[in-house]
FIZAVO-801414 format. One record per residue (C-alpha): residue number from 1; residue in three letters; x, y, z. Coordinates in Angstrom, 3 decimals, decimal comma, always signed. Layout:
N
- num:residu:x:y:z
- NUM:ALA:X:Y:Z
...
% end
This chain:
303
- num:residu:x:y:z
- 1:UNK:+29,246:-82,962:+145,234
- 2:UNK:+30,454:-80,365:+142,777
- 3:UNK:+34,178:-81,080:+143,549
- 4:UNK:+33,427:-84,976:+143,125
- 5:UNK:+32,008:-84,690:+139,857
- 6:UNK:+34,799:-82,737:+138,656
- 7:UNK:+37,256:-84,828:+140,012
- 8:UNK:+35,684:-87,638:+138,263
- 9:UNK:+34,986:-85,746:+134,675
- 10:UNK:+39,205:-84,917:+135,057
- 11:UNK:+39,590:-88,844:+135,988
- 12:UNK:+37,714:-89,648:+132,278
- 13:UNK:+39,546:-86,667:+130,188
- 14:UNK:+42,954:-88,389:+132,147
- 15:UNK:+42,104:-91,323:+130,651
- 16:UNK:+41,439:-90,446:+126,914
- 17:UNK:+44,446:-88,309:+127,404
- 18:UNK:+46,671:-91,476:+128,165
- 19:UNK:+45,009:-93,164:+125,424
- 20:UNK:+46,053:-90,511:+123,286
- 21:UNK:+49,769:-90,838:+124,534
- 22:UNK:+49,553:-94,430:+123,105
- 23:UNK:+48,048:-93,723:+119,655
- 24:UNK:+52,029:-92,279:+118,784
- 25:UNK:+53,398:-95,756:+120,686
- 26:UNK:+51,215:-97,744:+118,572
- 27:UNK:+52,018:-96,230:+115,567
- 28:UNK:+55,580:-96,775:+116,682
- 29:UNK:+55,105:-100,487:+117,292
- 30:UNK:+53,270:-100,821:+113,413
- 31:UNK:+55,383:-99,312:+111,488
- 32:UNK:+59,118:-99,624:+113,020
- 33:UNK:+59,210:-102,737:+114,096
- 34:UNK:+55,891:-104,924:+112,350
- 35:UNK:+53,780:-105,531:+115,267
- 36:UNK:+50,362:-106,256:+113,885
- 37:UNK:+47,237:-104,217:+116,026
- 38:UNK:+46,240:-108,326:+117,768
- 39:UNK:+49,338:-108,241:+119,318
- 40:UNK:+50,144:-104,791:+120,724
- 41:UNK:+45,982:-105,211:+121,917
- 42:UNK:+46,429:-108,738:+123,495
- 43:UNK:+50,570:-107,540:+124,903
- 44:UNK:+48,599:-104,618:+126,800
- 45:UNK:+46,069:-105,995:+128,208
- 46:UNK:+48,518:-108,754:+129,382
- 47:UNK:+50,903:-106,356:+131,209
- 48:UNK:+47,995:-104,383:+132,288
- 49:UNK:+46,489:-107,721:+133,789
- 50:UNK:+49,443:-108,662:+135,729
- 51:UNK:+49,982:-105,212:+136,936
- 52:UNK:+46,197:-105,300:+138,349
- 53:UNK:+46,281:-108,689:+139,463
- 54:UNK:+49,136:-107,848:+141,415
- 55:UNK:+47,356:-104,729:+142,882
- 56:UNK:+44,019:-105,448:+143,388
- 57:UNK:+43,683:-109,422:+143,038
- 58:UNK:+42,457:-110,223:+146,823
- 59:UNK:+40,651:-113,291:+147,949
- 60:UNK:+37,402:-110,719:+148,141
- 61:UNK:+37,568:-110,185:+144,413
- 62:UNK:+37,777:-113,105:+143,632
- 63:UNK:+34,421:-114,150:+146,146
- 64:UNK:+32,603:-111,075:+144,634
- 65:UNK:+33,129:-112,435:+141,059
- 66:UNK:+30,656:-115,184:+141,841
- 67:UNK:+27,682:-112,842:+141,552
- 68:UNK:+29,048:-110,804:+138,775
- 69:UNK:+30,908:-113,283:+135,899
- 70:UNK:+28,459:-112,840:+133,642
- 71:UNK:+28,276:-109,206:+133,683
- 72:UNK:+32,697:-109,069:+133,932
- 73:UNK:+32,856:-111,364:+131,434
- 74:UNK:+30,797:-109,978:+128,736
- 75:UNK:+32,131:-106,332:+129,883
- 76:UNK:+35,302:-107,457:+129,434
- 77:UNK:+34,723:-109,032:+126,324
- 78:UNK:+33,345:-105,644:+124,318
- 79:UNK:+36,374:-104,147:+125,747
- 80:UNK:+38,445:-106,131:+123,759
- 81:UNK:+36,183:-106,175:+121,175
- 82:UNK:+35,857:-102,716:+120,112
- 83:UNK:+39,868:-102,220:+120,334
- 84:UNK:+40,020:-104,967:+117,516
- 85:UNK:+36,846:-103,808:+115,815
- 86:UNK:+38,456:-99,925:+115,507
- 87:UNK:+41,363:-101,233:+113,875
- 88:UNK:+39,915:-103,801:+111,647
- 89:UNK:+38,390:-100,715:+110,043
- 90:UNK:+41,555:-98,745:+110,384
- 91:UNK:+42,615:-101,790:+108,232
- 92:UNK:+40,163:-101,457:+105,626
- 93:UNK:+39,665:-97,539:+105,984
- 94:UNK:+43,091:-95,656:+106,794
- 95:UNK:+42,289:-93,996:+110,413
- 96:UNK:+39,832:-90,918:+109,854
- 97:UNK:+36,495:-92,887:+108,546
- 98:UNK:+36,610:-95,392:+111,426
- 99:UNK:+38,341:-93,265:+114,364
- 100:UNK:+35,216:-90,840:+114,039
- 101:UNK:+32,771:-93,245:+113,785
- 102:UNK:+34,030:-95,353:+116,728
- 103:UNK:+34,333:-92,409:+118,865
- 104:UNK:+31,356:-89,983:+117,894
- 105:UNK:+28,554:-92,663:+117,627
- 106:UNK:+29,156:-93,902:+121,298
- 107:UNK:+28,225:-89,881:+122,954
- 108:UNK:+24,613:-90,450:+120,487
- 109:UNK:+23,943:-93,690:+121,505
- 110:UNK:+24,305:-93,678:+125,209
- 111:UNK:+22,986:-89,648:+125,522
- 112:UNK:+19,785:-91,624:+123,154
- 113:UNK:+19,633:-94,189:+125,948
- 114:UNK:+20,127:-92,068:+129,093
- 115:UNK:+17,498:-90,042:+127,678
- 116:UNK:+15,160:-93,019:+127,623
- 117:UNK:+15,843:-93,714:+130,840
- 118:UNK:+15,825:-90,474:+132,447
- 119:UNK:+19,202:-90,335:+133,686
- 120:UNK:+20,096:-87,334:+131,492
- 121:UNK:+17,156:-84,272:+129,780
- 122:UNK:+17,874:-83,463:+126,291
- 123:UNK:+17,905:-79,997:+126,696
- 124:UNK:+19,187:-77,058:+124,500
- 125:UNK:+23,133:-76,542:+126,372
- 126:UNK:+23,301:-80,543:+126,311
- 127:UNK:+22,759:-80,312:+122,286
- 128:UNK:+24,788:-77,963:+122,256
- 129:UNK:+27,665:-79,635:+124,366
- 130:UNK:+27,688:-83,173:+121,933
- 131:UNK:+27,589:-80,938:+118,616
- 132:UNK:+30,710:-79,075:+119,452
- 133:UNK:+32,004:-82,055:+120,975
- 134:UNK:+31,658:-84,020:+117,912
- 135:UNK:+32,578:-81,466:+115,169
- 136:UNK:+35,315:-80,624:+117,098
- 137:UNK:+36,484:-84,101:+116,895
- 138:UNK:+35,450:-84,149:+113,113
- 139:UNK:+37,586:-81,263:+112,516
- 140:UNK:+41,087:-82,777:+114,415
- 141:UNK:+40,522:-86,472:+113,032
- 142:UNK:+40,394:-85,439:+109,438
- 143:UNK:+42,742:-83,014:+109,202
- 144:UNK:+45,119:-85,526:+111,205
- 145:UNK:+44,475:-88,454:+108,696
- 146:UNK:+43,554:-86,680:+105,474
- 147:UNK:+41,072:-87,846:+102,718
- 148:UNK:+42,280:-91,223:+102,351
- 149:UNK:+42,742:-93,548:+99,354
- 150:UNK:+39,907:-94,689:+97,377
- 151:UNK:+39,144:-98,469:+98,337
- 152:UNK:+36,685:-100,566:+97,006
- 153:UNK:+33,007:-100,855:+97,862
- 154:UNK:+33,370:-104,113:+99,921
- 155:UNK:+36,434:-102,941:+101,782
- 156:UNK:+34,235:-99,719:+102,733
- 157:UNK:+31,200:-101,555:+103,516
- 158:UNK:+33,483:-104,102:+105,492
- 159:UNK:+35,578:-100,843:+107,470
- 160:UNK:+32,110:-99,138:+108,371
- 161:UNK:+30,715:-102,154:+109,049
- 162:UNK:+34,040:-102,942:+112,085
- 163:UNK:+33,451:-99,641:+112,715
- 164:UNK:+30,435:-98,946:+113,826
- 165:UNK:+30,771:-102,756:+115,679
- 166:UNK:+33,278:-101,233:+117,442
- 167:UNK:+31,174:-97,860:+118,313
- 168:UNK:+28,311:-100,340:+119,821
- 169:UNK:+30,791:-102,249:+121,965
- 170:UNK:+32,226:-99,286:+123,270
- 171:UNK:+28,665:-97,624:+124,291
- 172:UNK:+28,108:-101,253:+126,224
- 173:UNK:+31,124:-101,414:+128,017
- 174:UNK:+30,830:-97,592:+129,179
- 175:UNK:+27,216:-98,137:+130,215
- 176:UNK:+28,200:-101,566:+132,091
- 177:UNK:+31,708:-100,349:+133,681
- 178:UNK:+29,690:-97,593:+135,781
- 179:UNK:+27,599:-100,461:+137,458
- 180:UNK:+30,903:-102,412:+138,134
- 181:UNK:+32,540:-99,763:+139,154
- 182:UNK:+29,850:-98,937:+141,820
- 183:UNK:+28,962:-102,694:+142,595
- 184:UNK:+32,920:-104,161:+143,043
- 185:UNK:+34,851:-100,709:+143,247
- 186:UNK:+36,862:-99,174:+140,438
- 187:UNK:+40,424:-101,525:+140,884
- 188:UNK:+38,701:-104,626:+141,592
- 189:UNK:+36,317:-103,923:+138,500
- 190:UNK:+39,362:-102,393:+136,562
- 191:UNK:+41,309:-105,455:+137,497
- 192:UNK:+38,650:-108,047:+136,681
- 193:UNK:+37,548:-106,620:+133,040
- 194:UNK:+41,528:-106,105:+131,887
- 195:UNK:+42,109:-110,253:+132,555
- 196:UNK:+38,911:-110,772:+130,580
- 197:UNK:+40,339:-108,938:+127,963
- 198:UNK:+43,814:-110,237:+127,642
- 199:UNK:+42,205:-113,601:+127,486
- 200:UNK:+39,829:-112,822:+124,582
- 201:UNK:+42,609:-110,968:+122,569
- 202:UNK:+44,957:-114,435:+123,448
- 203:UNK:+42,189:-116,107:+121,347
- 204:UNK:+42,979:-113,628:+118,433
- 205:UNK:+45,985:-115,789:+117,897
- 206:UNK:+43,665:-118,445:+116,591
- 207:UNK:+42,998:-116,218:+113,138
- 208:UNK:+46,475:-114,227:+113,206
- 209:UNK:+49,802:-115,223:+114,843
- 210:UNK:+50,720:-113,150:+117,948
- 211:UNK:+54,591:-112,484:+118,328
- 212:UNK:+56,725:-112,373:+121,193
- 213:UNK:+59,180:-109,052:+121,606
- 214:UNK:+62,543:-109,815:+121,112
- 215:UNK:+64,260:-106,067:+121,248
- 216:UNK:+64,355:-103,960:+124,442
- 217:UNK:+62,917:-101,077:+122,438
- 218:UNK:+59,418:-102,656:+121,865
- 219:UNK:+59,309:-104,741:+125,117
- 220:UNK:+59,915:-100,918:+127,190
- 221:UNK:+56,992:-99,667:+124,470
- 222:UNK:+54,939:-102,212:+125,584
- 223:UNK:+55,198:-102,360:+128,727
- 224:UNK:+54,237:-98,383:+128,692
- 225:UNK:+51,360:-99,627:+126,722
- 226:UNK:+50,442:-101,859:+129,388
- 227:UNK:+50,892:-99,718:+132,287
- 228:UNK:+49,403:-96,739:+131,587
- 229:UNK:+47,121:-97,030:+128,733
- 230:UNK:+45,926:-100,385:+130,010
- 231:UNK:+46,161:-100,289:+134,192
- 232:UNK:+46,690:-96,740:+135,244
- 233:UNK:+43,819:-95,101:+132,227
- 234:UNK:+41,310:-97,830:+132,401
- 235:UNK:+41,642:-97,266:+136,097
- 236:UNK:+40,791:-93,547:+136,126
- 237:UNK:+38,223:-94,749:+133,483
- 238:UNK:+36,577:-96,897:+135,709
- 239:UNK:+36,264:-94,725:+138,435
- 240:UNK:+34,936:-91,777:+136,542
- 241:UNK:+32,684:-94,208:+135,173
- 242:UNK:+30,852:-94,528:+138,597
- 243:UNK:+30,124:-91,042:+138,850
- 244:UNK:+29,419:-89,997:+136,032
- 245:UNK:+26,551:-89,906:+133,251
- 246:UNK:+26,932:-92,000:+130,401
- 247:UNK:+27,183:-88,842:+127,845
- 248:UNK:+29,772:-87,011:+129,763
- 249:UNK:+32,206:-90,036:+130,015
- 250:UNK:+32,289:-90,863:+126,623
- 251:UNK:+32,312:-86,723:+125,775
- 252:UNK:+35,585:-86,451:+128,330
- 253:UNK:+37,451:-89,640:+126,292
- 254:UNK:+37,324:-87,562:+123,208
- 255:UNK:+40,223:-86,147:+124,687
- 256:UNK:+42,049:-88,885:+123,202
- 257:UNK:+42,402:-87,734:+119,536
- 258:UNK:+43,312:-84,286:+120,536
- 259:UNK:+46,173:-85,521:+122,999
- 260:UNK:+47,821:-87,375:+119,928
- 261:UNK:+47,753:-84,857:+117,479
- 262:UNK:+49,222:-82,231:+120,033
- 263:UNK:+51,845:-84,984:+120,868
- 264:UNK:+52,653:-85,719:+116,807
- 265:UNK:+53,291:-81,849:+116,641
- 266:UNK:+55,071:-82,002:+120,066
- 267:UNK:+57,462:-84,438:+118,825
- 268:UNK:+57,203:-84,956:+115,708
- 269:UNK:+57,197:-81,845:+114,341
- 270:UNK:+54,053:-82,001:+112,505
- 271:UNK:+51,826:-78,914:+112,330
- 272:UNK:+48,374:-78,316:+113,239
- 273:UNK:+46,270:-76,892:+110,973
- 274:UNK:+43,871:-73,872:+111,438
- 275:UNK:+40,706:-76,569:+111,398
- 276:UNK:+42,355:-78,263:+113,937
- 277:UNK:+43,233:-75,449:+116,827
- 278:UNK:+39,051:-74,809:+115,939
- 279:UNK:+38,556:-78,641:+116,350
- 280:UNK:+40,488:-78,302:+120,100
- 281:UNK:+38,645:-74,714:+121,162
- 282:UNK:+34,769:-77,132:+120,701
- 283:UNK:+36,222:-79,756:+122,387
- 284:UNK:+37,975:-78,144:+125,047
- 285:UNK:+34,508:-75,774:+125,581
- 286:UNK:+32,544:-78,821:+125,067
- 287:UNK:+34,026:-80,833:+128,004
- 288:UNK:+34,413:-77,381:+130,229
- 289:UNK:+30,270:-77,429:+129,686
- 290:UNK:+29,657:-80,632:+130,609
- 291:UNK:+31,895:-79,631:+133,783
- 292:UNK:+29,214:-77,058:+134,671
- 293:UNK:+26,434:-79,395:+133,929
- 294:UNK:+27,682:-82,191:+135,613
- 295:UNK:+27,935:-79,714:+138,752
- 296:UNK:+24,725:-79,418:+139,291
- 297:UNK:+21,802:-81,648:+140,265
- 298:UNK:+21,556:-85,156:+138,664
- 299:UNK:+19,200:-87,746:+138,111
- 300:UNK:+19,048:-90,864:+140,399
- 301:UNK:+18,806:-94,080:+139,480
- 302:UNK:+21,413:-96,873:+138,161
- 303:UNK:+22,512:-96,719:+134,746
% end
């Protein structure tokens, strides 16, 4: 049992990790050749999609669907959403304001919930595990993105507002992918919730134009986007999902931010400041507790 739930908590720090690789490919996509964030979001889930389809899209999939639209639909649709909700406040915000808000809130809410409903104890070391977790994440975010610009009161309000939209939608879909994962299996499921999602970012193009790739450079960046931050992450995602609690998946994503400001210095040459190697050490000890935690004996029960 003990190796299983490690497996799985590596399966969900795998996948923030590859979502961290594609922070840097985004930023690529933005600023050198003008994608805007609807497009890159609605080109990855496509790729991803096909990728899936091509995979996991069986004749049984398709039959077990019947029972479970509603549930894969609206799953699929708060995955989408809170990728377009994050950077509608990115818009309005710069990154650090609505990067920590859209990925600390989600740990509260669904530890808050699983509390509730007695799939975790709020104990002292579990405290203990989201504060470090969370300052640690504080500490790497902001020093990453700096103060910011002053903006006006109704661009704030608006950027908190996306943001912590995009914070709620990501505490659904982690609560509701678990119960996919277990009820379809993680590929089917993964496959499933990455077609609804291309198909609600398609509808993005009725507000904002989506454009087609015409360079090799962003069509290869893309397709990267759409094969392993899309298929191959939500994939390990999806199957952690199923085994573990709600708190420690969304703890183990956190990964994310860390794994693009390593990269940035990696590559980029950027430094990381003396807040930040503190920022990694919490998160890093963080995610090694919830390892030990999630070792031992859990609550039964469906999410």
């Amino acid at each position: 049992m003990a190796m299983k739930q490690h497996a799985a908590l590596a399966a969900a720090c795998g996948a923030g990790f590859l979502w961290g690789t594609g922070a840097l490919v985004v930023n690529l996509l933005i600023v050198r050749h003008g994608f805007s964030a609807e497009t890159i979001s609605f080109w990855r889930f496509v790729v991803g999609a096909v990728l899936l389809v091509a995979v996991f899209g069986r004749p049984p999939l398709w039959r077990a669907l019947a029972t479970q639209w509603p549930l894969v639909l609206g799953a699929g649709t708060a995955m989408a959403g809170y990728v377009l909700c994050w950077f509608l406040g990115i818009e309005r915000l710069g990154a650090a304001v609505p990067t920590l808000i859209a990925l600390c809130l989600p740990p509260v809410l669904v530890t808050l919930l699983a509390v509730t409903r007695q799939r975790e104890q709020l104990d002292g070391p579990l405290v203990l595990i989201l504060a470090g977790a969370l300052a640690g994440t504080a500490l790497i975010v902001l020093r990453k993105s700096g103060a910011g610009s002053v903006v006006s009161n109704t661009a704030l309000a608006a950027g908190i507002g996306w943001s912590v939209l995009s914070a709620l939608l990501y505490a659904g879909f982690t609560l509701v992918s678990g119960r996919l994962s277990n009820g379809l299996g993680a590929g089917p499921a993964t496959t499933a919730l990455t077609v609804v999602a291309a198909g609600v970012m398609g509808l993005s193009a009725l507000v904002r134009p989506l454009a087609w790739p015409l360079e090799v450079a962003p069509e290869a960046w893309l397709l990267y986007l759409g094969v392993v931050t899309a298929a191959l992450a939500l994939l390990a995602f999806t199957w952690g999902a199923a085994r573990l609690t709600p708190t420690a998946l969304t703890v183990a994503t956190l990964v994310e931010p860390l794994t693009a400001v390593v990269l940035s210095a990696l590559l980029l040459g950027e430094q990381l400041s003396g807040a930040q190697w503190l920022g990694a050490a919490l998160l890093l000890g963080s995610i090694w507790g919830l390892g030990r935690r999630q070792a031992g004996p859990r609550r039964a029960g469906p999410w």
